[in-house]
C-alpha positions in Angstrom: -19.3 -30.8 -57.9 -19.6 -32.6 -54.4 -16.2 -31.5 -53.5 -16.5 -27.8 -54.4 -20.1 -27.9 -52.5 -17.9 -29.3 -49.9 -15.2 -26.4 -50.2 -17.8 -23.9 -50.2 -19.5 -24.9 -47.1 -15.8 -25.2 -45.2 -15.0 -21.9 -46.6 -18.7 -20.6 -45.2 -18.6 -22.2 -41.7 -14.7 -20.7 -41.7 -16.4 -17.3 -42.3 -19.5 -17.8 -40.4 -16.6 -18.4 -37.2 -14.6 -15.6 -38.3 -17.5 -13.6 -38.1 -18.1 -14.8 -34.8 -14.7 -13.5 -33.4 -15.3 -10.2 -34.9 -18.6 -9.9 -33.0 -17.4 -11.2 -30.1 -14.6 -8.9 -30.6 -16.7 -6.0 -31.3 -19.2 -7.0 -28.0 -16.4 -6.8 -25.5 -15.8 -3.4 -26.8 -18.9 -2.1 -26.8 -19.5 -3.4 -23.3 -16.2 -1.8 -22.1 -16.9 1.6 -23.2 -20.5 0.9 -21.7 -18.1 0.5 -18.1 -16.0 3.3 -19.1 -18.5 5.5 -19.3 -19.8 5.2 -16.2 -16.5 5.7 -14.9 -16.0 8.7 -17.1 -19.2 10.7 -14.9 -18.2 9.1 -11.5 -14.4 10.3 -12.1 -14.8 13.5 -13.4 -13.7 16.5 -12.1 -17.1 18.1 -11.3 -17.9 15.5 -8.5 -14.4 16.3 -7.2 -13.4 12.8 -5.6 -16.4 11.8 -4.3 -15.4 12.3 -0.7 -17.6 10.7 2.2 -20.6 13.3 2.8 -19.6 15.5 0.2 -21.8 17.4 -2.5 -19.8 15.4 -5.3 -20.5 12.3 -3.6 -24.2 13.1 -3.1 -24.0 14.0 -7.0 -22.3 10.4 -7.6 -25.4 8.7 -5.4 -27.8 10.2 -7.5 -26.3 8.6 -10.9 -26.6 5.1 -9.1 -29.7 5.6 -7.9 -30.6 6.6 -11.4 -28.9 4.0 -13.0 -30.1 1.1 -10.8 -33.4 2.3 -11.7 -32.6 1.8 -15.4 -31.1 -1.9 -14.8 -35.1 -2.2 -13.6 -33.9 -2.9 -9.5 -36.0 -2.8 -7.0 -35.2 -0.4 -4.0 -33.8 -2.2 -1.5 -32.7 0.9 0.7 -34.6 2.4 4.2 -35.6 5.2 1.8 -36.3 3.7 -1.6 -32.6 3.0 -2.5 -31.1 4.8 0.5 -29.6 3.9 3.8 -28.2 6.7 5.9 -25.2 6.4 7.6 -24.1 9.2 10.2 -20.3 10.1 11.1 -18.5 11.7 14.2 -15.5 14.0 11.8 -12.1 13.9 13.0 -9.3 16.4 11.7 -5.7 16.8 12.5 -5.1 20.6 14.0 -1.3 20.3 13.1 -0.5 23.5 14.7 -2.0 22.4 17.9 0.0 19.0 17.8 3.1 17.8 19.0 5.7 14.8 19.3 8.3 15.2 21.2 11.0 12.3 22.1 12.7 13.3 25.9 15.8 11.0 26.1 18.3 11.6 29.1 16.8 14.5 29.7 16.7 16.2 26.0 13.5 17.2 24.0 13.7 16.3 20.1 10.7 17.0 18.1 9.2 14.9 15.8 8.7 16.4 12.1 5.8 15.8 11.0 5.4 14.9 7.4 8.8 13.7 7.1 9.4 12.1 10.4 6.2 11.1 11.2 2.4 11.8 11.4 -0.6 11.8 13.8 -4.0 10.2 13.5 -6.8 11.6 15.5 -9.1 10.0 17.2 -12.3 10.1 19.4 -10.1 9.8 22.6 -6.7 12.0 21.7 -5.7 13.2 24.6 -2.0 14.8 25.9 0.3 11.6 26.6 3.6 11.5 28.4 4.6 7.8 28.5 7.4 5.9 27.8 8.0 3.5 24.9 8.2 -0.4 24.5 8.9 -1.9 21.4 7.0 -5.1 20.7 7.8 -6.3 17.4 4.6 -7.4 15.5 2.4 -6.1 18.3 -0.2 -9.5 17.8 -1.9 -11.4 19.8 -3.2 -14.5 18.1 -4.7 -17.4 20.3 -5.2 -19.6 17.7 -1.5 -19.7 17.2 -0.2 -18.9 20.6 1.8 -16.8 19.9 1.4 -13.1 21.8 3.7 -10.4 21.3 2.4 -8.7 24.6 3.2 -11.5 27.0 5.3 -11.3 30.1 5.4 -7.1 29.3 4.1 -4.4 31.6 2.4 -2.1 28.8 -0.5 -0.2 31.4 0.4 3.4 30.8 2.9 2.8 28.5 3.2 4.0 24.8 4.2 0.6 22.6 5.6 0.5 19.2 5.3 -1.9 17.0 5.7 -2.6 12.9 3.1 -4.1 10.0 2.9 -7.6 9.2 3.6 -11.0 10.8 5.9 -14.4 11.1 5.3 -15.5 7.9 4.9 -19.0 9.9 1.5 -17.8 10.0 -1.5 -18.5 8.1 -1.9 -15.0 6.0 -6.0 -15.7 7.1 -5.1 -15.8 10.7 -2.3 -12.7 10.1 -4.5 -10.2 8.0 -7.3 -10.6 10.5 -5.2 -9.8 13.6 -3.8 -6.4 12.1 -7.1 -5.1 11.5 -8.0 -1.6 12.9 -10.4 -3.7 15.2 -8.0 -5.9 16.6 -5.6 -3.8 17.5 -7.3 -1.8 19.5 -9.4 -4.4 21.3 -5.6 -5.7 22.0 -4.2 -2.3 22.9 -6.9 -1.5 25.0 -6.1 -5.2 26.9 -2.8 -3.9 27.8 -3.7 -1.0 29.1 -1.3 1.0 27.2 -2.3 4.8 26.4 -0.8 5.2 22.8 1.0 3.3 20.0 3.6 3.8 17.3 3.3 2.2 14.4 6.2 2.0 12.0 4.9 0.8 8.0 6.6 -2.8 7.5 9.3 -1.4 4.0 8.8 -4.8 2.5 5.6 -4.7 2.0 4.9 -1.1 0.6 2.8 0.2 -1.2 2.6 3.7 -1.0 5.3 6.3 -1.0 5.9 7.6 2.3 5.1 11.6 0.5 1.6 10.6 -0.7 0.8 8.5 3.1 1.9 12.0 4.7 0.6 14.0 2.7 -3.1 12.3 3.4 -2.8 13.2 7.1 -5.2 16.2 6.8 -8.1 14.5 5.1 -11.2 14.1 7.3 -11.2 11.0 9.5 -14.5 9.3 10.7 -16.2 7.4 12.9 -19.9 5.4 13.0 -21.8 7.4 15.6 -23.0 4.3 17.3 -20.9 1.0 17.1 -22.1 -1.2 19.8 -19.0 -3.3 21.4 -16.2 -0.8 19.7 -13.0 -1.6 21.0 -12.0 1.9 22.8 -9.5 4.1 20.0 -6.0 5.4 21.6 -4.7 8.5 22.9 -2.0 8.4 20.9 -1.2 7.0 17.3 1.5 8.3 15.1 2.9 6.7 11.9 6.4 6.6 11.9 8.5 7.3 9.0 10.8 3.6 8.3 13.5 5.9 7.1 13.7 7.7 10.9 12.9 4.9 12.7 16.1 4.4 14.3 15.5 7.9 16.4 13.2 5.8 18.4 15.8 2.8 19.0 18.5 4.7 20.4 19.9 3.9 23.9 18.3 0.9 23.4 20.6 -1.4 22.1 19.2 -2.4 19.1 19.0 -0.8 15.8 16.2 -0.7 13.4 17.5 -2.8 10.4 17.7 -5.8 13.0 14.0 -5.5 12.9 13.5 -5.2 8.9 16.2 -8.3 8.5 13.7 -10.6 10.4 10.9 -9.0 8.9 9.0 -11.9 6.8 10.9 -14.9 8.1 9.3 -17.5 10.4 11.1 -15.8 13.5 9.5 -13.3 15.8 10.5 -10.1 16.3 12.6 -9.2 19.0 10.5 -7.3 22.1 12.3 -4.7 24.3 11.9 -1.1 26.0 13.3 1.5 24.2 14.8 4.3 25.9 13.0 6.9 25.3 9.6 8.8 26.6 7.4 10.0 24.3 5.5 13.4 24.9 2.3 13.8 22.3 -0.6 16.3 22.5 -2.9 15.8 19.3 -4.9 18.6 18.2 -8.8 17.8 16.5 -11.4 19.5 14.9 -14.6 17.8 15.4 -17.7 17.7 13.3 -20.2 15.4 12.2 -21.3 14.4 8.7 -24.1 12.2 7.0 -23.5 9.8 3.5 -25.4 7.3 1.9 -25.4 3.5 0.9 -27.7 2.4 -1.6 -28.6 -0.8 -2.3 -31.3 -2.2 -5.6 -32.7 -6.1 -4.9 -33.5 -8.5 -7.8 -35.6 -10.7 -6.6 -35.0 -14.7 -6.2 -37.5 -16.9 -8.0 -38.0 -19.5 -5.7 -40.4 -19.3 -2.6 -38.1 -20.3 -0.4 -34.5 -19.0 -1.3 -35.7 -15.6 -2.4 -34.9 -14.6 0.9 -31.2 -15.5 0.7 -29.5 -12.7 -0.5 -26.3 -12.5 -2.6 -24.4 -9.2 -2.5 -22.3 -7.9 -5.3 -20.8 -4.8 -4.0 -18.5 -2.3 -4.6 -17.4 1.4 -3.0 -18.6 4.7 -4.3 -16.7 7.3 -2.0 -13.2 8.0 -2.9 -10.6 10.7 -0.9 -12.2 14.2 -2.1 -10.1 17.0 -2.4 -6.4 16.8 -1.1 -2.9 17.7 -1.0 -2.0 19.1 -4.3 0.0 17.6 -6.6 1.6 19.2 -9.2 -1.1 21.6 -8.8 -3.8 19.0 -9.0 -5.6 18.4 -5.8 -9.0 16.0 -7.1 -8.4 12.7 -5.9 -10.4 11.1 -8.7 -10.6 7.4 -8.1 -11.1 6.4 -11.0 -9.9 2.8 -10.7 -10.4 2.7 -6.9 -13.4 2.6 -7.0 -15.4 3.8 -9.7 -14.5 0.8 -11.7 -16.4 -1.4 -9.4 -19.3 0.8 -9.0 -19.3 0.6 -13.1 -19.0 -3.3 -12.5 -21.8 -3.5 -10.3 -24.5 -1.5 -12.6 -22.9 -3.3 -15.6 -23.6 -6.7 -14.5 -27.0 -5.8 -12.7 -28.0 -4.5 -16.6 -26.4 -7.4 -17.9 -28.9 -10.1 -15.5 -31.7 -8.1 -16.2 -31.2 -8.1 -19.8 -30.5 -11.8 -20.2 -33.9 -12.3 -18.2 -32.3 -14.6 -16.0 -34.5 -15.6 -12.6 -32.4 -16.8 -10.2 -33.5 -18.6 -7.2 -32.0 -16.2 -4.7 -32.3 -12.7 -4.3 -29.2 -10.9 -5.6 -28.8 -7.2 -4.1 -26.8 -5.1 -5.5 -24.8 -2.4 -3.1 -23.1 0.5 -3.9 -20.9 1.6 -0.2 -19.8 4.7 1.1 -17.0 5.7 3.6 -14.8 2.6 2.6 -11.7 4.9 2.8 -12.9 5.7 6.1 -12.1 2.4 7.6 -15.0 0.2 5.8 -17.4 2.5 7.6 -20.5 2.3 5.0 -20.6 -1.7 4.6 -19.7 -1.7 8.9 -23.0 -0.3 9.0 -24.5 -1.8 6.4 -23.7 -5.6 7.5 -24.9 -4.6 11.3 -27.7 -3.3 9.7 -28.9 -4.9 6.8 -32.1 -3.3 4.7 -33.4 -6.5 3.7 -35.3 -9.0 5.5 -33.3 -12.1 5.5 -29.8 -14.0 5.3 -27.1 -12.5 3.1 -25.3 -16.1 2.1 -22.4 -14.2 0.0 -20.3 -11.1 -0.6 -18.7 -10.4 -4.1 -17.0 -7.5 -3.5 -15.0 -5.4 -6.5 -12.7 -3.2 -5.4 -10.5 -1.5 -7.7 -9.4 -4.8 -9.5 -7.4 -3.2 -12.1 -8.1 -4.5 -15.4 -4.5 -2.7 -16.9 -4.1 -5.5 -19.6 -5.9 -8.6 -20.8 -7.5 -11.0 -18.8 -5.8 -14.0 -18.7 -5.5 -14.6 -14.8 -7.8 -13.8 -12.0 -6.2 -12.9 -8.7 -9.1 -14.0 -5.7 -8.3 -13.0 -2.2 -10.4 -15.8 -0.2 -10.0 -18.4 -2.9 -9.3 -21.3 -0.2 -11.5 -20.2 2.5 -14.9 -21.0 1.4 -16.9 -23.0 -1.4 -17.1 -19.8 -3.5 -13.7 -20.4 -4.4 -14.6 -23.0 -6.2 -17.5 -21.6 -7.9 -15.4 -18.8 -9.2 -12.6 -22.0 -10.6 -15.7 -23.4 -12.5 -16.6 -20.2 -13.8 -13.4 -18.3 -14.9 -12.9 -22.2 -16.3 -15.5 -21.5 -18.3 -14.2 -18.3 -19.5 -10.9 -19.2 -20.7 -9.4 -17.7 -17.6 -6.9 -18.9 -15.2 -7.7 -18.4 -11.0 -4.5 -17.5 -8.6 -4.6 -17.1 -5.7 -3.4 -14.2 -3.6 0.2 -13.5 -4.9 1.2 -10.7 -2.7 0.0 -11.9 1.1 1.9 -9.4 3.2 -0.2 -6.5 2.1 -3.4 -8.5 3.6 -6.2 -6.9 1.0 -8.8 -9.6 2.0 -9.3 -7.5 5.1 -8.8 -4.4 3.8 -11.6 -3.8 1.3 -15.5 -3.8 2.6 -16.2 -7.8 1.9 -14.3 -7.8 5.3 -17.7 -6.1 7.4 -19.6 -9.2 5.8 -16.9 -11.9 6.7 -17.1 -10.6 10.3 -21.1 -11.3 9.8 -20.0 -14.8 9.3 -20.7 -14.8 5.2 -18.7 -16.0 2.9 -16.6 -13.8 0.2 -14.4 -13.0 -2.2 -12.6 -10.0 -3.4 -10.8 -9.7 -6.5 -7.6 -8.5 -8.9 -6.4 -9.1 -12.2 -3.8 -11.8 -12.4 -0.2 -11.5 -13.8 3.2 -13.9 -13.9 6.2 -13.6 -11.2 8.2 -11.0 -13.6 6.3 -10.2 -16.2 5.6 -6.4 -17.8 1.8 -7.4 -16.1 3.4 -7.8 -13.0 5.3 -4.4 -13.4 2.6 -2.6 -14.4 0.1 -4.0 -11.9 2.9 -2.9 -8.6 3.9 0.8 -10.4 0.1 1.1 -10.6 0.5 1.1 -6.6 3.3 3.1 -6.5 2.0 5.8 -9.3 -1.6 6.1 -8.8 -3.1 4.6 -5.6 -4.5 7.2 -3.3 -2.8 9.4 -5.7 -4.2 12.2 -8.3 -2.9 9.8 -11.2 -5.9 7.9 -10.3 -7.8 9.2 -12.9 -9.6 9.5 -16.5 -5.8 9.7 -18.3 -4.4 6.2 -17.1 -4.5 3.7 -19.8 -7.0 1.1 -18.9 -8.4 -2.3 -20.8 -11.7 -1.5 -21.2 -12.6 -4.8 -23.7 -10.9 -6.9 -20.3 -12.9 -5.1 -17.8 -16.2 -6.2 -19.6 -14.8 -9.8 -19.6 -14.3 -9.6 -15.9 -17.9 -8.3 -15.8 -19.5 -11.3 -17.9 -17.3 -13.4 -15.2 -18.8 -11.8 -12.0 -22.5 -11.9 -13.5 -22.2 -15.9 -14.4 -20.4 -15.9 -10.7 -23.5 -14.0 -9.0 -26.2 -16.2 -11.0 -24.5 -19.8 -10.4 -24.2 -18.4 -6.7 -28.2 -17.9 -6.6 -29.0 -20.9 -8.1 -27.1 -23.4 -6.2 -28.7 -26.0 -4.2 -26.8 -25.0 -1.4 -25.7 -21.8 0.2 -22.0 -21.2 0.3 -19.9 -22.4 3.1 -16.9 -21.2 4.6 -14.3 -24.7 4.9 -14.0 -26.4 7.9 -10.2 -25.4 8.1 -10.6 -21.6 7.3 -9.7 -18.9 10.3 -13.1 -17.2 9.1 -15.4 -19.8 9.8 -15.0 -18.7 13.6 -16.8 -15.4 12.8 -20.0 -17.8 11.4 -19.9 -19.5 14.9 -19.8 -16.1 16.7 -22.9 -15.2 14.5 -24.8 -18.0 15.0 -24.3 -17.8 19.0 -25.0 -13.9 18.6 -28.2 -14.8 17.1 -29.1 -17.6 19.5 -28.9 -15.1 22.2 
């Protein structure tokens, strides 16, 4: 009798855990289409891509406003949830544009879309100038190494291709090819106008769909105090043409891509050509929003530490068609981390958690602008207080299960470790960046807070060297990003996306209730930008 009491209860505990699977099961599903749905009213058609100052994105700010109201946050905006952001609009008049290369005394145009394209800026003007190639076109003290050095640039157009020695710390690299920094380095020169030729090792997007973007609306922050001055002159060059800018000069261009990721710097010499640009722009000006919900820390005296979790609403609007279809949806980049954000903000809430610090909850604009919205934001923060950490989620791509978790920053500051403990916890392995030479920890909006001196981290689902989950992750690139396959059709783990979710709210909460602030290591390149900071504020 004993033993088939003791049978019984096996058999019932064995059930009882069964049970449990198929309710955990059954939670991560219902969680995911909880995320999917949000992303199924942010992607749809009607809000037509949710471009920067747009009606559809106005209609998109309106659901997060509404739903951060349902998750119970407090406005943490200028304007209840809202913080205004105006823009200077910059469009390329194609017809009024021009690139012409004069060599020995003949005129070649440049074709644009397949050769090349322009960018407009504040400052295009007509250039005549001739051209200097200067490989990586860096300047990076901290590792002395200067591609402008011992070259007389002032008046001069230089051209120069993505990426670095890959001697380099990628920290040190990514920073130095910001927008930022290149102008601030251009404008040292005194060159007029650059060239700027896509580094074909490290792409990402096909050269069609890059071209084919060159007519979206550009923009600029009306006021940016200490702006590094924009260029006359900037066209993206076409890898596939660039040799029409190396001839006469001795060298070709695939002596350029061989060295291209080594530890050797790229060779530096004039090229023989002059370059002869007029850029045509139509100016306008535009207004969009960020909005940002606040719960509240617990404690008296941390409450006023703030922990962001953020992620972009705006995507690219209406563009070149494809196939007929010209909605950029953006559904993955970046609805899915808007849908994170209001997930785990219900998720807190609902768990009645009190964390000790504030955690704010921010949902950007104008990210595909040039991180324009969280620029503006960081410089000029609604809330009264010290934001001590940026979780950023930018389309992390949850295309299959979670088993690894990609996190750009991982080694820079004590949240790396945090996030360790916590995917730990989850059954989930942390890598860390796999893919360096595309530099995404600068690319993506935690980048306007690390400049602010705070720590952060940005994220991606993880995959094995040659894997399908490594196929699938790089033809996602190649398919869909900044694409119109970027949309409600793609097939998408919605049961993994909720798992990443549970991951980022345990992330947020042992971030708010740690005894300490997070710091950025002694040895990380980004600790520099907390020095700045603290002397800025000093002053």
């Amino acid at each position: 009798m004993k033993e088939r009491l003791k049978i019984a209860a096996k058999v019932f505990l064995c059930l009882l855990a069964i049970a449990g699977v198929v309710a955990a099961a059954q939670d991560w599903n219902a969680r995911g289409s909880a995320w999917w749905a949000h992303i199924q009213y942010l992607a749809d058609d009607r809000l037509a891509g949710r471009g920067t100052g747009t009606e559809g994105f106005a209609t998109a700010a309106s659901y997060v406003t509404d739903q951060f109201q349902k998750a119970g946050l407090q406005p943490a905006g200028v304007h209840g949830y809202v913080q205004s952001v105006e823009f200077n609009v910059l469009q390329l008049d194609e017809a009024n544009s021009s690139v012409v290369l004069v060599r020995d005394g003949r005129a070649e145009a440049i074709q644009f879309g397949e050769e090349g394209f322009l960018i407009p800026t504040s400052n295009s003007a007509l250039v005549e100038a001739s051209a200097v190639f200067v490989g990586y076109g860096l300047n990076i003290p901290e590792e002395k190494y200067n591609d402008f050095a011992g070259l007389d640039l002032k008046g001069k157009i230089v051209v120069w291709v993505t990426g670095g020695p890959s001697s380099m710390p990628t920290s040190v690299k990514a920073h130095y090819q910001s927008q930022e920094e290149r102008r601030r380095n251009l404008a040292s020169t005194g060159a007029v106008g650059m060239v700027v030729i896509p580094n074909p090792k490290a792409e990402e997007v096909p050269w069609s769909r890059s071209a084919g973007a060159r007519f979206s609306q550009r923009m600029e922050l009306q006021s940016v105090a200490g702006a590094a001055p924009a260029p006359n002159f900037t066209i993206i060059a076409n890898p596939v043409h660039a040799d029409k800018l190396f001839v006469g000069s001795g060298h070709k261009f695939q002596e350029v891509v061989d060295t291209l990721g080594s530890e050797k710097p790229l060779p530096r010499f004039p090229l023989a050509v002059t370059i002869r640009a007029k850029t045509g722009v139509k100016r306008s000006a535009a207004r969009s929003e960020n909005l940002a919900g606040v719960l509240p820390g617990s404690d008296a005296k941390l409450k006023d530490e703030f922990v962001v979790v953020s992620a972009h609403l705006d995507h690219l609007g209406i563009g070149e068609p494809v196939n007929g279809d010209k909605i950029y949806n953006g559904a993955m980049d970046d609805a899915s981390g808007i849908a994170s954000v209001i997930e785990i903000a219900r998720a807190i809430r609902e768990s009645n958690a009190k964390p000790k610090r504030s955690i704010l909850f921010l949902a950007v604009t104008a990210e595909e602008k040039g991180l324009l919205g969280s620029e503006y934001f960081a410089s000029h923060p609604t809330v009264k207080g010290t934001i001590v950490a940026d979780l950023n989620m930018d389309m992390y791509l949850p295309l299959f299960p979670l088993k690894y978790l990609e996190v750009q920053g991982l080694g820079e500051s004590t949240l790396g470790e945090d996030v360790i403990a916590v995917a730990k916890d989850a059954g989930v392995i942390v890598q860390a960046d796999k893919q360096p030479d595309h530099v995404r920890f600068i690319r993506s909006d935690q980048y306007s807070f690390i400049k602010k001196g705070v720590p952060s981290l940005a994220f991606k689902f993880g995959w094995l060297p040659g894997t399908p989950e490594e196929r699938q992750f790089n033809d996602w690139y190649k398919e869909r990003y900044h694409g119109v396959k970027d949309d409600l059709t793609q097939p998408v783990d919605a049961a993994a996306a909720a798992q990443f979710d549970t991951i980022l709210e345990k992330l947020a909460l042992r971030v708010a209730d740690a005894d300490t602030r997070p710091e950025w290591k002694s040895d990380s390149f980004f600790k520099h930008f907390e020095t700045k900071q603290q002397a800025a504020t000093k002053r």
